[in-house]
DODRENDO-789388 format. One record per residue (C-alpha): residue number from 1; x, y, z. Coordinates in steps of 0.02 Angstrom, whole numbers, plus 50000, padded with zeros to 5 digits. Last residue first. Example, Ala and Ser with C-alpha at 12.3 -4.5 7.8 and 13.67 -1.06 7.14 Angstrom:
# DODRENDO-789388
{nr:2	u:50684	v:49947	w:50357} .
{nr:1	u:50615	v:49775	w:50390} .
//
This chain:
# DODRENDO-789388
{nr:295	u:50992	v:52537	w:52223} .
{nr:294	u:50961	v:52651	w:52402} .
{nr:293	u:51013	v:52478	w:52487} .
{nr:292	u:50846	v:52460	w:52603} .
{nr:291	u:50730	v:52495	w:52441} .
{nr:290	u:50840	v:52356	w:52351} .
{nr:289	u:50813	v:52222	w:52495} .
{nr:288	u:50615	v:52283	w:52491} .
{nr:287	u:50618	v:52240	w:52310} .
{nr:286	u:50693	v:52078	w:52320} .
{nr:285	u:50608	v:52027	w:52459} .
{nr:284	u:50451	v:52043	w:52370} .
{nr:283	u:50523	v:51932	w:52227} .
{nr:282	u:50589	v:51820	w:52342} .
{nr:281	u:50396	v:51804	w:52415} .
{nr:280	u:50331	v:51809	w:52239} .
{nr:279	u:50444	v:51655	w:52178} .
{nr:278	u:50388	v:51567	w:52337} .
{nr:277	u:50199	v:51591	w:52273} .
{nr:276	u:50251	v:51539	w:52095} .
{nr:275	u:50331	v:51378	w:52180} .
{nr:274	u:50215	v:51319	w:52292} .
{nr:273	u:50073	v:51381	w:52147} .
{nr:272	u:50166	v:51237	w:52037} .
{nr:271	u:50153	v:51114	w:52159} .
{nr:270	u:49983	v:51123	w:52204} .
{nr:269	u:49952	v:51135	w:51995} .
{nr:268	u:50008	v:50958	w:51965} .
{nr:267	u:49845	v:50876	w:51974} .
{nr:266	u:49728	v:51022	w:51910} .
{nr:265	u:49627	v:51147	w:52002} .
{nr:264	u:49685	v:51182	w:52169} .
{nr:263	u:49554	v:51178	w:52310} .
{nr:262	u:49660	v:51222	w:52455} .
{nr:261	u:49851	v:51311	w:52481} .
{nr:260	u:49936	v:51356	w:52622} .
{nr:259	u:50118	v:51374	w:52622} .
{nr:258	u:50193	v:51428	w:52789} .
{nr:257	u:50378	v:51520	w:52797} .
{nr:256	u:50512	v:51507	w:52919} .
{nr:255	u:50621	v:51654	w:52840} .
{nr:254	u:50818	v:51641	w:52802} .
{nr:253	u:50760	v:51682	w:52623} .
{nr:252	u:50618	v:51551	w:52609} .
{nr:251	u:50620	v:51418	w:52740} .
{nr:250	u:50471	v:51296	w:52738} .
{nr:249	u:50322	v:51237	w:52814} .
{nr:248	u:50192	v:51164	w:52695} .
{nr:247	u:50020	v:51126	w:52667} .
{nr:246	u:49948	v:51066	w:52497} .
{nr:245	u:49775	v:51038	w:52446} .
{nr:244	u:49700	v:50962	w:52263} .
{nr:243	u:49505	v:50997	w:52268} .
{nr:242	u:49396	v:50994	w:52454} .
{nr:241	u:49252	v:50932	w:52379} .
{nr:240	u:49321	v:50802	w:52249} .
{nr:239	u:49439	v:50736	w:52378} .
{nr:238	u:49609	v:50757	w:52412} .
{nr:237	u:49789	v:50818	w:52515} .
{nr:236	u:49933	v:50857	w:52529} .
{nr:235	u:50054	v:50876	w:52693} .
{nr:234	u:50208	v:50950	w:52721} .
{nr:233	u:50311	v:50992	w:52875} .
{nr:232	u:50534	v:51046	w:52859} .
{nr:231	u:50538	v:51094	w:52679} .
{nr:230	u:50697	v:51150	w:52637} .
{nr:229	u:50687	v:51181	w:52435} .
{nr:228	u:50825	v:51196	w:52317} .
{nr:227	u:50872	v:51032	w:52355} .
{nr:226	u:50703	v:50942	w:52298} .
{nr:225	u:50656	v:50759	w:52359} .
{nr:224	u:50522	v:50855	w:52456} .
{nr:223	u:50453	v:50945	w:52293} .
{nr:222	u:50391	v:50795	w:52253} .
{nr:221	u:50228	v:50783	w:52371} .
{nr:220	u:50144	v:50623	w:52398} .
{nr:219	u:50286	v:50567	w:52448} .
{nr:218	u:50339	v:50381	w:52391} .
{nr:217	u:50311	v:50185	w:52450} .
{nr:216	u:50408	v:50048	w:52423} .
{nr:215	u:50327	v:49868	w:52446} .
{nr:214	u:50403	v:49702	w:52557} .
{nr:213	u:50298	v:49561	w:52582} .
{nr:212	u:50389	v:49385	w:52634} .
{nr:211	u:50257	v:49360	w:52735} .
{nr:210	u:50248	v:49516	w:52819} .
{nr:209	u:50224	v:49685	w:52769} .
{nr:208	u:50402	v:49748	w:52767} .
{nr:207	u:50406	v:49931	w:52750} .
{nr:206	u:50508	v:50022	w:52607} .
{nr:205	u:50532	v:50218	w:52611} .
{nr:204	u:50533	v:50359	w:52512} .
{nr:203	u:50536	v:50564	w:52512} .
{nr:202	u:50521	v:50572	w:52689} .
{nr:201	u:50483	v:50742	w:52721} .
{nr:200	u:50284	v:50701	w:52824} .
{nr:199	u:50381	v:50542	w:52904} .
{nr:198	u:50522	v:50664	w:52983} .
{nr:197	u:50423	v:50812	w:53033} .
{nr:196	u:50329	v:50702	w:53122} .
{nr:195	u:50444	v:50603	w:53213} .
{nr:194	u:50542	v:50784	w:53283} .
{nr:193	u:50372	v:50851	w:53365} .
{nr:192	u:50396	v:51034	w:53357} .
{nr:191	u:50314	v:51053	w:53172} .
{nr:190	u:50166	v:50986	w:53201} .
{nr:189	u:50117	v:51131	w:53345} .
{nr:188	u:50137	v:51263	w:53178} .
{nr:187	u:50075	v:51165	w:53039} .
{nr:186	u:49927	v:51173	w:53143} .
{nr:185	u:49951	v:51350	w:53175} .
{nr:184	u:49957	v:51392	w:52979} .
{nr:183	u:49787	v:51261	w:52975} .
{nr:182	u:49704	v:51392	w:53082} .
{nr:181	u:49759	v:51530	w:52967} .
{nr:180	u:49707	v:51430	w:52811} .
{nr:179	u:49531	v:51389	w:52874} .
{nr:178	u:49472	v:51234	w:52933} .
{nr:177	u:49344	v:51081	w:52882} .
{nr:176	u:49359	v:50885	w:52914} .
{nr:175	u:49176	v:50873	w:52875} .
{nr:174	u:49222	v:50823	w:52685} .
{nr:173	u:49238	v:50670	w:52744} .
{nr:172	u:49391	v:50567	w:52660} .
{nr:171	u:49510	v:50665	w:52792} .
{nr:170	u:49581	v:50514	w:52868} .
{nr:169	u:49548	v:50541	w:53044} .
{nr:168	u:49369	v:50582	w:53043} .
{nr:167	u:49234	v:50704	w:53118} .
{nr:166	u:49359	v:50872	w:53113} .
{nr:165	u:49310	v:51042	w:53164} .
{nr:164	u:49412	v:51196	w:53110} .
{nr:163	u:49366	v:51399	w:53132} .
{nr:162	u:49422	v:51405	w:53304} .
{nr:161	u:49582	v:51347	w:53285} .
{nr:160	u:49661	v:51421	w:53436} .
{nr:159	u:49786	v:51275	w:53483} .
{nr:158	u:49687	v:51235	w:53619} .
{nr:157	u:49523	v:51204	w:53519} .
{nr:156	u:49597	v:51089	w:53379} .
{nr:155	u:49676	v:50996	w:53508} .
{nr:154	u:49528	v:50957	w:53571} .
{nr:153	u:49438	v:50932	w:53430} .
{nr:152	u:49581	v:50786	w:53365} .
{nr:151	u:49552	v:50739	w:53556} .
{nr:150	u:49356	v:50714	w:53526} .
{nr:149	u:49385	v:50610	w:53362} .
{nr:148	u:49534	v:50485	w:53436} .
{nr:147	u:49374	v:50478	w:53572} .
{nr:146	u:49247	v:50431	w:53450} .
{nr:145	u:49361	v:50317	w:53367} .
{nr:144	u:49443	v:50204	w:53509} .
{nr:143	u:49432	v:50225	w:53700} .
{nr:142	u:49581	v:50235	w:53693} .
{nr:141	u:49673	v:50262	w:53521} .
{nr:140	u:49679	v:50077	w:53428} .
{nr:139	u:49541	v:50154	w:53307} .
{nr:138	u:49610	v:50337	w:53273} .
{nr:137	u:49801	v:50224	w:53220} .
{nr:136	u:49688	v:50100	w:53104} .
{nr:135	u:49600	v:50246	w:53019} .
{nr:134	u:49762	v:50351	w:52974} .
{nr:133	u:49853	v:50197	w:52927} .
{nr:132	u:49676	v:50142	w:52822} .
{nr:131	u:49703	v:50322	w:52736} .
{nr:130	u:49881	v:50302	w:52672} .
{nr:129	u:49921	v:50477	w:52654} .
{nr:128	u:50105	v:50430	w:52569} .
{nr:127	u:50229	v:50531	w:52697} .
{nr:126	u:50083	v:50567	w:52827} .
{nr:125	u:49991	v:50412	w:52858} .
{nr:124	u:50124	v:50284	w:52798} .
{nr:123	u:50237	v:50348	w:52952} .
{nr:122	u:50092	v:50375	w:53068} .
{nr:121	u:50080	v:50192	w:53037} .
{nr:120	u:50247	v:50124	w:53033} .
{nr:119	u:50279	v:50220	w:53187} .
{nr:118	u:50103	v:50124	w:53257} .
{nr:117	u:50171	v:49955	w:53217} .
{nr:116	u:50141	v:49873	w:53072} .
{nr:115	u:50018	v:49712	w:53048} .
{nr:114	u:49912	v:49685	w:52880} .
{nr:113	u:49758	v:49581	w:52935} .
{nr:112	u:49662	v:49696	w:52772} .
{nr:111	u:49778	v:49728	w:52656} .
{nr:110	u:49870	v:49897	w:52659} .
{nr:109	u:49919	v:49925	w:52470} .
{nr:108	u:49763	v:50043	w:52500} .
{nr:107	u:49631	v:50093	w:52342} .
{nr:106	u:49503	v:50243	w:52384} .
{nr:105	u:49319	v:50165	w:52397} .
{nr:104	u:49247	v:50363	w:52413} .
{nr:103	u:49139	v:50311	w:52575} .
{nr:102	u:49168	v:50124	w:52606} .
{nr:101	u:49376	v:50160	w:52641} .
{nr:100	u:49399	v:49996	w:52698} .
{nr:99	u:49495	v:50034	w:52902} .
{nr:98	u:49328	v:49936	w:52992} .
{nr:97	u:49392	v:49792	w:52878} .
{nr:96	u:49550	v:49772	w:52992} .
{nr:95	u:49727	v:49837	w:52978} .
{nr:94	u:49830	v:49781	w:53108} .
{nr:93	u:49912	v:49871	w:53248} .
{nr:92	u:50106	v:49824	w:53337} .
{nr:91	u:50137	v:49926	w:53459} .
{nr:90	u:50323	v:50003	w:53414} .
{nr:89	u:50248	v:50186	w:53423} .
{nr:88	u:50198	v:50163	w:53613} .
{nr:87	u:50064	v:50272	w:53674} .
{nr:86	u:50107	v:50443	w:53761} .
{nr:85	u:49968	v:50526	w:53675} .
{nr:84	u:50077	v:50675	w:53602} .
{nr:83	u:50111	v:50578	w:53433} .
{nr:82	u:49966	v:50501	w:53405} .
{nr:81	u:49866	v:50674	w:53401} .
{nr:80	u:49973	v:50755	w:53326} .
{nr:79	u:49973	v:50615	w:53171} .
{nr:78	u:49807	v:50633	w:53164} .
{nr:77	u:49821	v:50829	w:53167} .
{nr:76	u:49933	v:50804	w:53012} .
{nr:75	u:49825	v:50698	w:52945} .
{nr:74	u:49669	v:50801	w:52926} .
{nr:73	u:49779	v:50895	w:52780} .
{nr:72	u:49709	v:50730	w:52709} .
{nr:71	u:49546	v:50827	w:52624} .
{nr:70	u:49546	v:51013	w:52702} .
{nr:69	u:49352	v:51059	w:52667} .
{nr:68	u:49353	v:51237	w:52673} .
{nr:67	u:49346	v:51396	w:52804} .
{nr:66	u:49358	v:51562	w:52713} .
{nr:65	u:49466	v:51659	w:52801} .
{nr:64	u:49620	v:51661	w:52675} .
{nr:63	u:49502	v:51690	w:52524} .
{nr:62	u:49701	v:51729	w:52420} .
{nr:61	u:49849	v:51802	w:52551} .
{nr:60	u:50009	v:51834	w:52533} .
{nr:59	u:50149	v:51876	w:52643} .
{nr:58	u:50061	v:51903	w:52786} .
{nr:57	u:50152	v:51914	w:52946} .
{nr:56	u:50210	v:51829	w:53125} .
{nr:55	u:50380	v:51901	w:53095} .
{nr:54	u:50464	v:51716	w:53107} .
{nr:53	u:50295	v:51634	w:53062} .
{nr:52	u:50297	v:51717	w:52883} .
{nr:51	u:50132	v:51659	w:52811} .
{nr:50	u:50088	v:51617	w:52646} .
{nr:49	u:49895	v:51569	w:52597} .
{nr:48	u:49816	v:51530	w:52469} .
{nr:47	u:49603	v:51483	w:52414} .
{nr:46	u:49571	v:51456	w:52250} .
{nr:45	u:49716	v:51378	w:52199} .
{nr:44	u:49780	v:51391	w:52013} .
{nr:43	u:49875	v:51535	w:52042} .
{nr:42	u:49935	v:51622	w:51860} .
{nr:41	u:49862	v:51771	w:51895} .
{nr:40	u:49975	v:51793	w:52055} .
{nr:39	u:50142	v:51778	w:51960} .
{nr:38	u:50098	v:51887	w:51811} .
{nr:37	u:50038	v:52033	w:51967} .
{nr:36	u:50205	v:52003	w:52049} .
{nr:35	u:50302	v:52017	w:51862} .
{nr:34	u:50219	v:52186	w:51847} .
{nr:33	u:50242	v:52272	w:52014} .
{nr:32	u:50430	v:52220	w:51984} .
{nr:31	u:50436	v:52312	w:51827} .
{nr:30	u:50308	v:52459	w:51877} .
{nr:29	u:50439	v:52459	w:52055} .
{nr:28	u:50605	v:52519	w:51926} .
{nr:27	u:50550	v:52693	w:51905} .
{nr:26	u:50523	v:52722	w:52096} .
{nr:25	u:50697	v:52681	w:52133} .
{nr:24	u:50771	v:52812	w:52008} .
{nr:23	u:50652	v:52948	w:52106} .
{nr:22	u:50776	v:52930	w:52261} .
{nr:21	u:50720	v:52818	w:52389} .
{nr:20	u:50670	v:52927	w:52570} .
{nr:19	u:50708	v:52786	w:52692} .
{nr:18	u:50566	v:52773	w:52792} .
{nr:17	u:50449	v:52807	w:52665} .
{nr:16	u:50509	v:52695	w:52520} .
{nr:15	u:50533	v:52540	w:52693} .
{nr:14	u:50341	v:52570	w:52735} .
{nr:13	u:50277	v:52567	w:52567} .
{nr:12	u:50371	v:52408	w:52525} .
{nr:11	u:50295	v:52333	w:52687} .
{nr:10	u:50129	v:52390	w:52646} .
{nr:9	u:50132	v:52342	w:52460} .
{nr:8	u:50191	v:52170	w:52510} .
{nr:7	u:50048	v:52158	w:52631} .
{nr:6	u:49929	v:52203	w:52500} .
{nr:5	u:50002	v:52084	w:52369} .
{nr:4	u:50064	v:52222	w:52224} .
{nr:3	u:49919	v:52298	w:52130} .
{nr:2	u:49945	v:52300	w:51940} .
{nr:1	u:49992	v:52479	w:51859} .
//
């Protein structure tokens, strides 16, 4: 019979000994067993994570310790970063040649001498992953870039993430590395800061570049324009190294749930393993919910 997740398995264990299920249960868990195995062979993303944070438990995991390159996930401890500094968000910072991406020569609607303030900055930086926002907002930190760099570290090291380390702000270096648990308590300390759980769900916005410049931009990731999902952080993210990323807090029946998922194959398959893996989590609810009624 396919394996269920282990810590599925454990739970649903737990709740058929507990309760003593009559043998009609245990005919219907090869059926459930079954479409739980179909869901997880059909992950795209090598490495997957999906944590509960209210019970502090693993609903599924896939190479969760491995530590990777994490792409523009970097941006959410950017935007950390800005956000607890104390530093004005209506400064007004400009875009200057020191923001060109010269390493991969990604495109930016962000013209060089382009003037926003630092809201509009952290809010380009997280809702679209506009990497010369992320550079301009490390460079007007004090003491500019190296020390933007030590405090992303910092924080890093208080908030436990032992297995990260981050050399940039935009995530275009493939040094920006963590593992999924450390980037579940990322996800975590981004989530109490009101601003950036707005910008990172903002499904559009128009900013007005000056000069009679105005130009929409989108999130990088649909599902926030979706009502069937309530997604409260998200992030993508990538580079050829790190593959297509996605990080997201989220509720999943009544549960605060973390989706962690790095080096997808395929440019729509992020999103598609968001939704098998929240398909598995009802799913395992599901079971445990019909364990607990004696169905």
């Amino acid at each position: 019979m396919p394996r269920l997740p282990a810590s599925l398995s454990r739970l649903l264990c737990r709740s058929l000994l507990c309760l003593g299920v009559s043998a009609g249960l245990a005919t219907t868990l090869p059926v459930q067993a079954q479409s739980t195995a179909s869901i997880e062979a059909a992950l795209l993303s090598e490495v997957a994570l999906v944590f509960d944070l209210d019970g502090s438990a693993i609903l599924y995991e896939k190479n969760s310790h491995d530590q990777r390159p994490i792409a523009s996930i970097s941006k959410l401890m950017t935007a950390l970063v800005v956000a607890e500094s104390g530093l004005p968000m209506d400064e007004v910072l400009t875009i200057s040649d020191e923001d060109v991406d010269r390493l991969r020569h990604s495109r930016s609607r962000l013209a060089v001498g382009t003037r926003l303030t630092r809201g509009e900055m952290l809010h380009l930086a997280l809702m679209s992953s506009e990497n010369r926002a992320a550079s301009a907002l490390g460079r007007h930190y004090p003491g500019g870039m190296p020390a933007f760099v030590r405090a992303m570290n910092d924080k890093a090291r208080a908030l436990g993430m032992r297995h990260s380390r981050f050399v940039e702000p935009t995530g275009l270096s493939s040094e920006n590395v963590a593992t999924p648990h450390d980037l579940v308590k990322l996800l975590r300390a981004a989530s109490r800061h009101p601003s950036i759980r707005h910008y990172a769900t903002d499904d559009e916005e128009v900013f007005d570049l000056g000069r009679g410049r105005r130009l929409t931009y989108t999130n990088t990731n649909r599902l926030v324009k979706r009502a069937d999902w309530d997604i409260q952080v998200s992030k993508t993210g990538f580079i050829n190294e790190a593959g297509r990323c996605l990080v997201m807090l989220t509720r999943i029946d009544e549960r605060e749930v973390a989706i962690v998922l790095l080096n997808a194959s395929g440019r729509y398959s992020r999103i598609g393993d968001a939704v098998r893996l929240r398909k598995l989590v009802e799913a395992g609810a599901q079971t445990l919910a019909m364990a607990g009624s004696g169905s």
